[in-house]
MDAnalysis code that builds the backbone (N, CA, C; Angstrom):
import MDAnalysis as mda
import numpy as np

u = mda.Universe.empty(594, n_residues=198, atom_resindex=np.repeat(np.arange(198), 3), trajectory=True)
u.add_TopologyAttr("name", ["N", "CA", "C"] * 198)
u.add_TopologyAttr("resid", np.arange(1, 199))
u.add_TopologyAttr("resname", ["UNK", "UNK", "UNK", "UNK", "UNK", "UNK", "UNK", "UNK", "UNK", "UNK", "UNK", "UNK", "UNK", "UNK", "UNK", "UNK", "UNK", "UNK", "UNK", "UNK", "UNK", "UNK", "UNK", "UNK", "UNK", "UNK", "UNK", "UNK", "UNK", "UNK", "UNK", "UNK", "UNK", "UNK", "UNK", "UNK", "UNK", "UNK", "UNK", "UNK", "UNK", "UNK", "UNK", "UNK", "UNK", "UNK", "UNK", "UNK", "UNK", "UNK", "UNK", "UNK", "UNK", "UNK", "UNK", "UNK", "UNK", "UNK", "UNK", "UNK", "UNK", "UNK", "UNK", "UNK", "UNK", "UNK", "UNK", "UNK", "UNK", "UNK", "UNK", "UNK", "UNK", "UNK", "UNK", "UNK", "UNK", "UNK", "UNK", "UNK", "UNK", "UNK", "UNK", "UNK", "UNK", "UNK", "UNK", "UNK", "UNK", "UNK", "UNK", "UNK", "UNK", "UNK", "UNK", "UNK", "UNK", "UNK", "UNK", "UNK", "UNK", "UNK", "UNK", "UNK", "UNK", "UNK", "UNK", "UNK", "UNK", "UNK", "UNK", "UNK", "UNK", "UNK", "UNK", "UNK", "UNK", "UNK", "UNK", "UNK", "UNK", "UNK", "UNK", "UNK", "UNK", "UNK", "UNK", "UNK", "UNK", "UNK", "UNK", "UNK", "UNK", "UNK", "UNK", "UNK", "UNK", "UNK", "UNK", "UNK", "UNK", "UNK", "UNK", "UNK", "UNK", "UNK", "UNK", "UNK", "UNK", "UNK", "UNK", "UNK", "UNK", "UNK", "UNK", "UNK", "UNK", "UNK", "UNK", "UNK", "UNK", "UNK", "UNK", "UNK", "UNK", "UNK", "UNK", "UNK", "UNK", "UNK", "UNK", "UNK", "UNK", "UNK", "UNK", "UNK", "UNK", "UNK", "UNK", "UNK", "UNK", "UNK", "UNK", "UNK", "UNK", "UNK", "UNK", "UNK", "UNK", "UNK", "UNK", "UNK", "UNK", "UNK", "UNK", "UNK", "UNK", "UNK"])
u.atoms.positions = np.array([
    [-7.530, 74.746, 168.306],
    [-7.093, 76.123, 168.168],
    [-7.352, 76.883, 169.462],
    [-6.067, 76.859, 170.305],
    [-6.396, 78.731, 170.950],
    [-7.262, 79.690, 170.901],
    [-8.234, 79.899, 172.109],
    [-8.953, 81.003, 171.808],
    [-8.763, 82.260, 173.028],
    [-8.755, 83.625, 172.952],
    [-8.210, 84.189, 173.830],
    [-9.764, 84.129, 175.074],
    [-8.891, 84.012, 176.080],
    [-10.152, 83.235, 177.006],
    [-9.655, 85.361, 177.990],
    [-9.170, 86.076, 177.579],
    [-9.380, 87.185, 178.621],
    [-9.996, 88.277, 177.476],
    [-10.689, 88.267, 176.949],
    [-11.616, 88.728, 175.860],
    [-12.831, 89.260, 176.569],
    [-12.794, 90.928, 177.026],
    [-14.128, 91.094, 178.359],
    [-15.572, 90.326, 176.775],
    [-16.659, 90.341, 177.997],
    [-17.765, 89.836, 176.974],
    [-19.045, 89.763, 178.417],
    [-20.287, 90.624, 177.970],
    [-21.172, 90.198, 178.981],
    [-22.010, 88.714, 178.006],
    [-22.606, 88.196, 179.812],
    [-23.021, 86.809, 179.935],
    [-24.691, 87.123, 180.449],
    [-25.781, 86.728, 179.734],
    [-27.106, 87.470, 180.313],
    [-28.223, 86.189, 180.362],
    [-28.948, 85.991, 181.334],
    [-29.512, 85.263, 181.348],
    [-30.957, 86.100, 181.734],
    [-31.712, 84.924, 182.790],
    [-32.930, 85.343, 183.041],
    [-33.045, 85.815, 184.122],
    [-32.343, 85.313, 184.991],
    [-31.998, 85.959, 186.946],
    [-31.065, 86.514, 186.358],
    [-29.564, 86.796, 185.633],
    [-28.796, 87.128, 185.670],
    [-28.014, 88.403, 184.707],
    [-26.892, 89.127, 185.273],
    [-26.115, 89.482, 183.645],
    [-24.569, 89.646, 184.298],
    [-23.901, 89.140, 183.409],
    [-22.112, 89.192, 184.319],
    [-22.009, 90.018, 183.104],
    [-21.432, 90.931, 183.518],
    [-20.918, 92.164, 182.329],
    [-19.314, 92.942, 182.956],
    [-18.223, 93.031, 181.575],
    [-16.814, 92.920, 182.541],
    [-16.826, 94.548, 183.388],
    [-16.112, 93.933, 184.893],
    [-15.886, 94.856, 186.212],
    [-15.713, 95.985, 185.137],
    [-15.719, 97.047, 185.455],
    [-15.174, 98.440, 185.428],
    [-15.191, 99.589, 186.528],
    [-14.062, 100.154, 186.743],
    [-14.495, 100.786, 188.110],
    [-15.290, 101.633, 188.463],
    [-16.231, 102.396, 187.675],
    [-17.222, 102.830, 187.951],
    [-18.549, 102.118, 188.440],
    [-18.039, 100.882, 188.518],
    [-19.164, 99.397, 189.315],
    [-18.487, 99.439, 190.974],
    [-18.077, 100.731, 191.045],
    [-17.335, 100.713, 192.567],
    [-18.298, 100.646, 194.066],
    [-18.961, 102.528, 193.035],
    [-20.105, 102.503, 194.371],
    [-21.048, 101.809, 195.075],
    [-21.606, 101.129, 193.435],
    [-22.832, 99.981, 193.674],
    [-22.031, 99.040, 194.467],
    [-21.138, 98.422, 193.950],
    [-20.426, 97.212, 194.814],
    [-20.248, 97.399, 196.193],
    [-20.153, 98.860, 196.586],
    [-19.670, 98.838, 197.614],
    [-20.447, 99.029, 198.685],
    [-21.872, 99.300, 198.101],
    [-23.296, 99.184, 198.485],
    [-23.902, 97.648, 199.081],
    [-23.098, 97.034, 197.662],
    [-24.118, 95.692, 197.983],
    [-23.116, 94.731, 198.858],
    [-22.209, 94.626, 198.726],
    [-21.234, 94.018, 200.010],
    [-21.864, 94.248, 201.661],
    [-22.597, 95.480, 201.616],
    [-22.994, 95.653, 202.713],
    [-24.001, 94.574, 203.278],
    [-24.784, 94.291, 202.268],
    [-25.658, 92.998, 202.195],
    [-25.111, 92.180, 202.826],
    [-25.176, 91.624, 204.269],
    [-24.544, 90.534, 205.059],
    [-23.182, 90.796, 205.351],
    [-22.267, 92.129, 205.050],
    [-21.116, 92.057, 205.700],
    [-20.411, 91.297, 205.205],
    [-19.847, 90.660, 204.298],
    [-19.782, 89.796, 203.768],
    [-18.125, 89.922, 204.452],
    [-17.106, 90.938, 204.077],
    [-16.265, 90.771, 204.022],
    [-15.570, 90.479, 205.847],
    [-16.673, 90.371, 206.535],
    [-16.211, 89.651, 208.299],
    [-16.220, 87.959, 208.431],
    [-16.574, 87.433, 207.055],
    [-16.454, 85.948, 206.990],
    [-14.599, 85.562, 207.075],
    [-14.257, 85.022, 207.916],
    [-13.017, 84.987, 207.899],
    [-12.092, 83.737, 206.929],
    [-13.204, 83.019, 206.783],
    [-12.771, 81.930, 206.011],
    [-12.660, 82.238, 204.129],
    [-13.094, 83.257, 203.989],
    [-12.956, 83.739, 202.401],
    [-12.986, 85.427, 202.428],
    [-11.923, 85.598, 201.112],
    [-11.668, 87.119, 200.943],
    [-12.472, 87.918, 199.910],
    [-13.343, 88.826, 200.849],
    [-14.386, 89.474, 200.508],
    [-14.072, 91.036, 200.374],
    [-13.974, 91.590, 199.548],
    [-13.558, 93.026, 199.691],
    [-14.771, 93.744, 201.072],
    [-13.948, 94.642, 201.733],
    [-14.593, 95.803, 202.535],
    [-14.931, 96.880, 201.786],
    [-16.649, 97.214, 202.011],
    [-16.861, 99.205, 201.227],
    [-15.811, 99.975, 201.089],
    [-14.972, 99.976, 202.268],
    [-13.691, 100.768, 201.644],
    [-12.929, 100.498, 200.970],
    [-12.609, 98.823, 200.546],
    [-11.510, 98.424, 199.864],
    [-11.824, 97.664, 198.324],
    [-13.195, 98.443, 197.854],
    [-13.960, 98.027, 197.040],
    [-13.269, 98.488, 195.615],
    [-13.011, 99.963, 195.794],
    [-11.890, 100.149, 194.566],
    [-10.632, 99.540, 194.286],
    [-9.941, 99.782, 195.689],
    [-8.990, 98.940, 195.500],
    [-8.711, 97.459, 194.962],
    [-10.364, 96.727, 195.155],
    [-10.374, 95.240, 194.438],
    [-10.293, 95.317, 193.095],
    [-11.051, 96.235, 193.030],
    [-11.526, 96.532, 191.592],
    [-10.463, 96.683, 190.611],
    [-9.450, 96.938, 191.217],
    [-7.865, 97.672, 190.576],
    [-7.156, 96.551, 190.625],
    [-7.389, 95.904, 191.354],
    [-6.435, 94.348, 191.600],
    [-6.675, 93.572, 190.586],
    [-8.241, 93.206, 190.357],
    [-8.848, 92.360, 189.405],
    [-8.542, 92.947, 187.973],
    [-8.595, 94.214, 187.902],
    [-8.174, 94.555, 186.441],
    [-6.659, 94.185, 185.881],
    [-5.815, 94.809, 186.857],
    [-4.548, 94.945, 186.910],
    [-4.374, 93.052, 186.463],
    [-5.169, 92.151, 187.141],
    [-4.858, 90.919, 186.526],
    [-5.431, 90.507, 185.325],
    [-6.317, 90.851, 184.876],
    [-6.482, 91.057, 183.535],
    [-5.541, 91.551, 182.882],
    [-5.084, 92.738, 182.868],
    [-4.290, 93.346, 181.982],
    [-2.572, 92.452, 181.887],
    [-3.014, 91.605, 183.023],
    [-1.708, 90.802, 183.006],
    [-1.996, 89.433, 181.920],
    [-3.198, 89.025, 182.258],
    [-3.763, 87.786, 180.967],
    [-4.127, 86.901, 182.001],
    [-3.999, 86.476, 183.849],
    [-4.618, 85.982, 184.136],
    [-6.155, 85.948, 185.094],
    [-6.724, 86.875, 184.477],
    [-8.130, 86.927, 185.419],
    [-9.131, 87.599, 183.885],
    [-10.553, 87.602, 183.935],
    [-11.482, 88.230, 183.345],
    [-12.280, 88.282, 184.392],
    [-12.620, 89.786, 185.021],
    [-13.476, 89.602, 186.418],
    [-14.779, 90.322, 185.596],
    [-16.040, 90.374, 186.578],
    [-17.167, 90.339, 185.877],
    [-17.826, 91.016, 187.099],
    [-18.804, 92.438, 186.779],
    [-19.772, 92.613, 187.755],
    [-20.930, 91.820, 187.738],
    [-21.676, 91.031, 188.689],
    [-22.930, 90.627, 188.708],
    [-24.103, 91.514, 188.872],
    [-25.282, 91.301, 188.378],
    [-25.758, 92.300, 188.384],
    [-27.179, 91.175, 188.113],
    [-28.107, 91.560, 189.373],
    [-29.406, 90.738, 189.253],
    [-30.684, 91.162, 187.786],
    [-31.769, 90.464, 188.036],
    [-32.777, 90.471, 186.688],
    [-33.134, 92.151, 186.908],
    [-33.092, 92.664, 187.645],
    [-33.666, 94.503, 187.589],
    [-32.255, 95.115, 187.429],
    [-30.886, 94.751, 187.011],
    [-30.027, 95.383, 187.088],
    [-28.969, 96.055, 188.169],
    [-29.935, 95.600, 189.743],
    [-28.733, 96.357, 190.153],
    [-27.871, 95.446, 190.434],
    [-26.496, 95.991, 190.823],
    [-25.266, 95.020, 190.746],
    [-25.390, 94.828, 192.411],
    [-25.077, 93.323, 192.335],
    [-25.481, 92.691, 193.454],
    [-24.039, 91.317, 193.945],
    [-22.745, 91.254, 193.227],
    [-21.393, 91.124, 192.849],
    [-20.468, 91.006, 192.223],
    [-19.281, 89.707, 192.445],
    [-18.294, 89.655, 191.471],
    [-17.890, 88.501, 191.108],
    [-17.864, 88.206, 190.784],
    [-16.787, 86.648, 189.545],
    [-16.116, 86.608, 189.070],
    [-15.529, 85.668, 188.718],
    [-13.874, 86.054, 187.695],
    [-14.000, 84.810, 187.135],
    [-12.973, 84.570, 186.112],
    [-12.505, 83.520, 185.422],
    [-10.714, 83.953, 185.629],
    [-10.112, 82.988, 186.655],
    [-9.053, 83.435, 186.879],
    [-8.327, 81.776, 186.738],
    [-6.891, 82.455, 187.084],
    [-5.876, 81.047, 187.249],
    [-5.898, 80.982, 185.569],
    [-6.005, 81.808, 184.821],
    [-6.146, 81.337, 183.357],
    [-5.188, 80.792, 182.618],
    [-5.220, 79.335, 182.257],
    [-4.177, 78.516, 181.758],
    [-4.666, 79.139, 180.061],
    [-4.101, 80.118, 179.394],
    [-4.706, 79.501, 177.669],
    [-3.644, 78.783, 177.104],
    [-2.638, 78.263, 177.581],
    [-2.053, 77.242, 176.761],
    [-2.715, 75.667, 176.733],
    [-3.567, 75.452, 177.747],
    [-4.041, 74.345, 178.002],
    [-5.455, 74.690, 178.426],
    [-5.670, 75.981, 178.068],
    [-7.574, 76.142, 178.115],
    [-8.128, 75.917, 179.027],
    [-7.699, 76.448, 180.338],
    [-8.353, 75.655, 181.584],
    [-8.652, 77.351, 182.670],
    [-9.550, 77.261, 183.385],
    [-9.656, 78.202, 183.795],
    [-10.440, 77.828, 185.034],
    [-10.418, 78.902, 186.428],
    [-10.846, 78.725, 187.660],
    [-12.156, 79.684, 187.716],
    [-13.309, 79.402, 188.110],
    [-14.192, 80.006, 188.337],
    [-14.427, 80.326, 189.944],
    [-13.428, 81.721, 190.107],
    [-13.901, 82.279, 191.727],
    [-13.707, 83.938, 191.945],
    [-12.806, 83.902, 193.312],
    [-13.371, 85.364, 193.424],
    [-14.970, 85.889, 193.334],
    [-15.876, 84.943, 194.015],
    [-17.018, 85.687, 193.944],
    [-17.908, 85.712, 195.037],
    [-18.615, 86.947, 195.224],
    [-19.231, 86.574, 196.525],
    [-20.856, 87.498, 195.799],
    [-21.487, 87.051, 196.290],
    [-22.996, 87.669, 196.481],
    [-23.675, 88.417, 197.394],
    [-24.497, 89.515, 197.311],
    [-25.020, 90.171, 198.479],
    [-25.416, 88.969, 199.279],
    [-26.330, 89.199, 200.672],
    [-26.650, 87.817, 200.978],
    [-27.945, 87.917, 200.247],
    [-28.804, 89.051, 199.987],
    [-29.912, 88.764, 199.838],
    [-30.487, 88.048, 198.495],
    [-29.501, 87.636, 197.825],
    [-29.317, 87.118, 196.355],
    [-28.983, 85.886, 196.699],
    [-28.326, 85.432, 197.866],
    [-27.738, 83.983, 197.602],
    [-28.695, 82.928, 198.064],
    [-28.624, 81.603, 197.298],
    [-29.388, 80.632, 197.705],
    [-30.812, 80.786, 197.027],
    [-30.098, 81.564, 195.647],
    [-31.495, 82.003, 194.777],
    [-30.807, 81.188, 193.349],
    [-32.245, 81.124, 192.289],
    [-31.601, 80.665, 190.966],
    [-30.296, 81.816, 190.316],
    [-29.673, 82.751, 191.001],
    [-28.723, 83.658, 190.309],
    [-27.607, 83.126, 190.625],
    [-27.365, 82.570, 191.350],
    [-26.148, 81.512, 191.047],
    [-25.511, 80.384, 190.430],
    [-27.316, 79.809, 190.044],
    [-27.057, 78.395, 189.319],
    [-27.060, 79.021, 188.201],
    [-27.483, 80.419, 187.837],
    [-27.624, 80.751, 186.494],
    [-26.378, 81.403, 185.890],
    [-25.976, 82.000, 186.693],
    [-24.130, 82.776, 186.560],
    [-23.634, 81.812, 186.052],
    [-23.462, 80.078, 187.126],
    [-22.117, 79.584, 186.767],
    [-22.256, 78.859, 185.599],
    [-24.437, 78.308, 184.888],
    [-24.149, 78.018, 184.004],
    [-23.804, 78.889, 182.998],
    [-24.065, 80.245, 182.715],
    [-23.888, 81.240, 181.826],
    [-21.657, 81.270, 182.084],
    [-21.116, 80.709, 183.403],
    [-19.731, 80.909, 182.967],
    [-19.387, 79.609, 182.277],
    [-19.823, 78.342, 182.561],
    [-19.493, 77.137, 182.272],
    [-19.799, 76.958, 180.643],
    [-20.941, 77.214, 180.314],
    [-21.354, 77.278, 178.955],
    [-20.496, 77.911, 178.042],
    [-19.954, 79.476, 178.196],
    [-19.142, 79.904, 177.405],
    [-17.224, 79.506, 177.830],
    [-17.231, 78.885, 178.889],
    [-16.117, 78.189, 178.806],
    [-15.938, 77.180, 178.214],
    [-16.724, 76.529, 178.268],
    [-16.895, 74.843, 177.517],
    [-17.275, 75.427, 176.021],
    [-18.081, 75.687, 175.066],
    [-18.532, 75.927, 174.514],
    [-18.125, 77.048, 173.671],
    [-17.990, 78.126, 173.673],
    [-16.775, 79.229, 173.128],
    [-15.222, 79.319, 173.104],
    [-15.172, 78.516, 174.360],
    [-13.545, 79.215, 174.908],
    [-12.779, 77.773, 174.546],
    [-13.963, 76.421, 174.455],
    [-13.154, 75.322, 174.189],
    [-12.267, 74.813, 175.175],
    [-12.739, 75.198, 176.349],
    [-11.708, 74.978, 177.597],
    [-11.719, 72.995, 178.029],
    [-10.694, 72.814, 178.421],
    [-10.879, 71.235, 178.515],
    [-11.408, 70.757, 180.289],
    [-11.033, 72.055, 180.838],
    [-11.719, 71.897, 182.405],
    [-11.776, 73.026, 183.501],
    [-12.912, 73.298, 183.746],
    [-13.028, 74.421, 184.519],
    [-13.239, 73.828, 186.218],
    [-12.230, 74.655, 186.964],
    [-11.677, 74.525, 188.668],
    [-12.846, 75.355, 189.602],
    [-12.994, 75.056, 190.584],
    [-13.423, 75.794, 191.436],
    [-12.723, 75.456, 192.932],
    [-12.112, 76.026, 193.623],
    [-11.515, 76.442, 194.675],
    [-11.927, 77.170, 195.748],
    [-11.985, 76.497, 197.052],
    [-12.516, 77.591, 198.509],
    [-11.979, 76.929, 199.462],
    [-12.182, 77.519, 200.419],
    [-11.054, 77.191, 201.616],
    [-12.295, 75.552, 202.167],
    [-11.362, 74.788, 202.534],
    [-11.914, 73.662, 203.470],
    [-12.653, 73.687, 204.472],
    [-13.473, 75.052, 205.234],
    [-14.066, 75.125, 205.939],
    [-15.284, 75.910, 205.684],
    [-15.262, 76.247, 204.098],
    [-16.400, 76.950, 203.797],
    [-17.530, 76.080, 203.444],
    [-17.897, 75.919, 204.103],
    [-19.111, 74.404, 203.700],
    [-20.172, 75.126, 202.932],
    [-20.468, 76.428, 202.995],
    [-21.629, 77.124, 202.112],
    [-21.412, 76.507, 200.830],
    [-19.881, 77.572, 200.306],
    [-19.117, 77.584, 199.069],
    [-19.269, 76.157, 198.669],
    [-18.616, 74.879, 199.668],
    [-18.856, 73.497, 198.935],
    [-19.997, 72.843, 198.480],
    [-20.788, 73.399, 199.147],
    [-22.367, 72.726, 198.694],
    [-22.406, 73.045, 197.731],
    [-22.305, 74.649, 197.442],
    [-22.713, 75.056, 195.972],
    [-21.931, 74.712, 194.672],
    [-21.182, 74.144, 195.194],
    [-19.894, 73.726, 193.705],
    [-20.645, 71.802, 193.799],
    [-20.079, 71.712, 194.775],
    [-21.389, 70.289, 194.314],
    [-22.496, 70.161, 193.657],
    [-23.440, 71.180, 194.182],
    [-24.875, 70.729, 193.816],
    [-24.305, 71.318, 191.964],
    [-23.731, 72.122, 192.080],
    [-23.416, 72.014, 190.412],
    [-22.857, 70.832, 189.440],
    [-22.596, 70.521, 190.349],
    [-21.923, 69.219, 189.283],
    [-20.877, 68.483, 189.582],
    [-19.672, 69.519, 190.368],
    [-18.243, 69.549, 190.127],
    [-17.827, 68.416, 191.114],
    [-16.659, 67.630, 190.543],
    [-16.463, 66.976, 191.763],
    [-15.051, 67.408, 192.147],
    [-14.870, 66.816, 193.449],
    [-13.665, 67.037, 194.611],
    [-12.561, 66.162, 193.919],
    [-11.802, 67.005, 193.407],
    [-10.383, 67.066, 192.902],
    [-9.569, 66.504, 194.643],
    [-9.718, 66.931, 195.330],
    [-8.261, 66.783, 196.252],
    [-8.400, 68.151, 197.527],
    [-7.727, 68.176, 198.217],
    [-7.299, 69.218, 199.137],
    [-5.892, 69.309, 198.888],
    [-5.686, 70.878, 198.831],
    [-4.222, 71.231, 199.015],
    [-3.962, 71.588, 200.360],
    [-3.141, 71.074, 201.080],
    [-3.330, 71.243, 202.992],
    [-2.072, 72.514, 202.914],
    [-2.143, 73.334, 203.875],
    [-1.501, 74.910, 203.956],
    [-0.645, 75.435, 202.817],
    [-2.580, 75.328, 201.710],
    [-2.018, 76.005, 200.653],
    [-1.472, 77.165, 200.845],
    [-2.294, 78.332, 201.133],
    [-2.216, 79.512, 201.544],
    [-2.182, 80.135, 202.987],
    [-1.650, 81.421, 203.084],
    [-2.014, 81.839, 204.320],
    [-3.325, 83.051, 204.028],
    [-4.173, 82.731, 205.161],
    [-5.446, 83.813, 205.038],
    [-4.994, 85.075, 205.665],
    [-5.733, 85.937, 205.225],
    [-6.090, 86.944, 206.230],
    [-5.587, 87.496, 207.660],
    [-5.995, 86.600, 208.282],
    [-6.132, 86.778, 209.814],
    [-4.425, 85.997, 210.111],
    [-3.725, 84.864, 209.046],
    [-2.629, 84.536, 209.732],
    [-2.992, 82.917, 209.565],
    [-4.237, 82.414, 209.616],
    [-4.217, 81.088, 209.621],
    [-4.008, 79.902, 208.584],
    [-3.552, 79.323, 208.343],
    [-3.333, 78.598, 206.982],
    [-4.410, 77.881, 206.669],
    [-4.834, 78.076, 205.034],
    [-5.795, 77.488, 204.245],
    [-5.389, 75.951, 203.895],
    [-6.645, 75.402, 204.171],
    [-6.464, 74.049, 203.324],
    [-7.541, 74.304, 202.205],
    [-6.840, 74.179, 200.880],
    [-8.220, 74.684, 199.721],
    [-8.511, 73.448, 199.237],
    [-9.964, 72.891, 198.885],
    [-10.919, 72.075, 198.763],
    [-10.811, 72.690, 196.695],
    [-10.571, 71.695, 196.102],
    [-10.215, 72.085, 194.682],
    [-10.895, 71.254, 194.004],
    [-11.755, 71.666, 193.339],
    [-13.164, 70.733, 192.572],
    [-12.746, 70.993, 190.937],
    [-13.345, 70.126, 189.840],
    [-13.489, 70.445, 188.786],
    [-14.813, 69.803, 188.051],
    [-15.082, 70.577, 186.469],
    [-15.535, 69.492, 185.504],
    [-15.073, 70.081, 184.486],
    [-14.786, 68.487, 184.068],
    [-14.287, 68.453, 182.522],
    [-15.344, 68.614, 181.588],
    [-14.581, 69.200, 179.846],
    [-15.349, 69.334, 178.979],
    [-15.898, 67.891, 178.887],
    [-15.549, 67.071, 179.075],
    [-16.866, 65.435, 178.661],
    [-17.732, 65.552, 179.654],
    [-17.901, 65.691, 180.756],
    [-18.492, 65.305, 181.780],
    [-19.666, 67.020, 181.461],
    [-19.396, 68.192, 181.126],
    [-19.728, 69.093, 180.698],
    [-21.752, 68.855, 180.285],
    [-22.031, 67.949, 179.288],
    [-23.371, 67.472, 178.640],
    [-24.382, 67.569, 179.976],
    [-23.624, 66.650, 180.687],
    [-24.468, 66.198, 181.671],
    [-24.705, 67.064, 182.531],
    [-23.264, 67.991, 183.072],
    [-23.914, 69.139, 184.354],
    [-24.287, 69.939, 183.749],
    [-24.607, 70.558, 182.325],
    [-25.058, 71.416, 181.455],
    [-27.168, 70.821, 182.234],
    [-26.760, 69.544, 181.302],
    [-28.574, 69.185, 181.559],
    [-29.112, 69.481, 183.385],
    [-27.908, 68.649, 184.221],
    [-28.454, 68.970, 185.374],
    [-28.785, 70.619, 186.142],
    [-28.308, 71.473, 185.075],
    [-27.928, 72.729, 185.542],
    [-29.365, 73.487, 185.392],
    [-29.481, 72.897, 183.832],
    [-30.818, 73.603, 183.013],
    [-32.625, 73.091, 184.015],
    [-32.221, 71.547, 184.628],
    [-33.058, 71.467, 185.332],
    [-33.345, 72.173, 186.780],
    [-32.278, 72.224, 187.399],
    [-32.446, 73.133, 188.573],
    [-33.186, 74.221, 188.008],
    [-32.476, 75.257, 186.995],
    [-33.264, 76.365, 186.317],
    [-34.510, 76.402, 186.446],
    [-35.105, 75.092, 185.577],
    [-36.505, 75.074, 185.005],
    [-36.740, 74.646, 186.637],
    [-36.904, 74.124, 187.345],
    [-37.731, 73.993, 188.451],
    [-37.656, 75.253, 189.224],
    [-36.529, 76.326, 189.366],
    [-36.983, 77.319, 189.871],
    [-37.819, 78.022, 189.310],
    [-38.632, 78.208, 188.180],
    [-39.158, 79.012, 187.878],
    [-40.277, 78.780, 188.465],
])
């Protein structure tokens, strides 16, 4: 059975809480982007303080279309610290992309990431009944790839000038997945990273 996978819903853990964007999550966002500049990385699209509403309007606007559910992040004291989505949303075939997200820097390379994607993976697999969740970044973001690895996911393929970026240069996107079977296992490996950060 079909389940509607663009259904807003917050996700709360112990480092974490993804609760859905709304644009009054503008200012903070546009605060914490400042955190490392994020949006001068040329290899991934990071909203600018100024163009923070305007994301914000993009990501909804795709919701309201049926393919995105974007999500403010927001660390263990609450303040909002970024963004995530569940986009590319297949619900005829239950499959969904976990991106669009970036982190202040001073958050990243902390348990709030392993804890987000299990808090997105869990209710994808597990609520939404999804049969495989994607993750996608450009071929030169080696940060982004580590972290979809050390989760679990494996390397689907490269799409070579999938896209054009930003600046004009063409993307080759690095396209990872895991399936609901394979799911048990990066669930357990996920929960252990957890427990050893504590």
């Amino acid at each position: 059975m079909q389940k509607a996978i663009v259904q807003p819903v917050t996700l709360s853990g112990q480092h974490v809480t993804l609760e859905p964007l709304a644009p009054g999550h503008g200012p903070a966002l546009a605060e914490a982007v400042k955190d490392g500049e994020l949006w001068q990385l040329w290899y991934t699209a990071v909203p600018s303080p100024e163009g923070m509403a305007a994301e914000i309007g993009r990501r909804l606007g795709l919701m309201a279309a049926g393919s995105m559910l974007p999500f403010t992040v927001r660390d263990a004291a609450g303040a909002a610290v970024g963004m995530t989505t569940y986009m590319n949303i297949d619900s005829v075939h239950q499959r969904v992309e976990i991106g669009s997200t970036w982190y202040a820097r001073s958050v990243q390379r902390t348990p709030l990431n392993t804890e987000a994607k299990r808090l997105l993976l869990a209710h994808a697999f597990e609520t939404l009944d999804c049969i495989a969740v994607e993750f996608r970044t450009h071929r030169f973001n080696q940060q982004s790839r580590r972290a979809i690895e050390r989760l679990g996911a494996q390397l689907d393929g490269i799409l070579r000038n999938h896209q054009r970026a930003s600046n004009g240069t063409l993307r080759d996107t690095a396209v990872y997945s895991i399936t609901a079977d394979e799911w048990p296992t990066v669930r357990a490996h996920l929960d252990f990273q957890l427990e050893r950060a504590r």
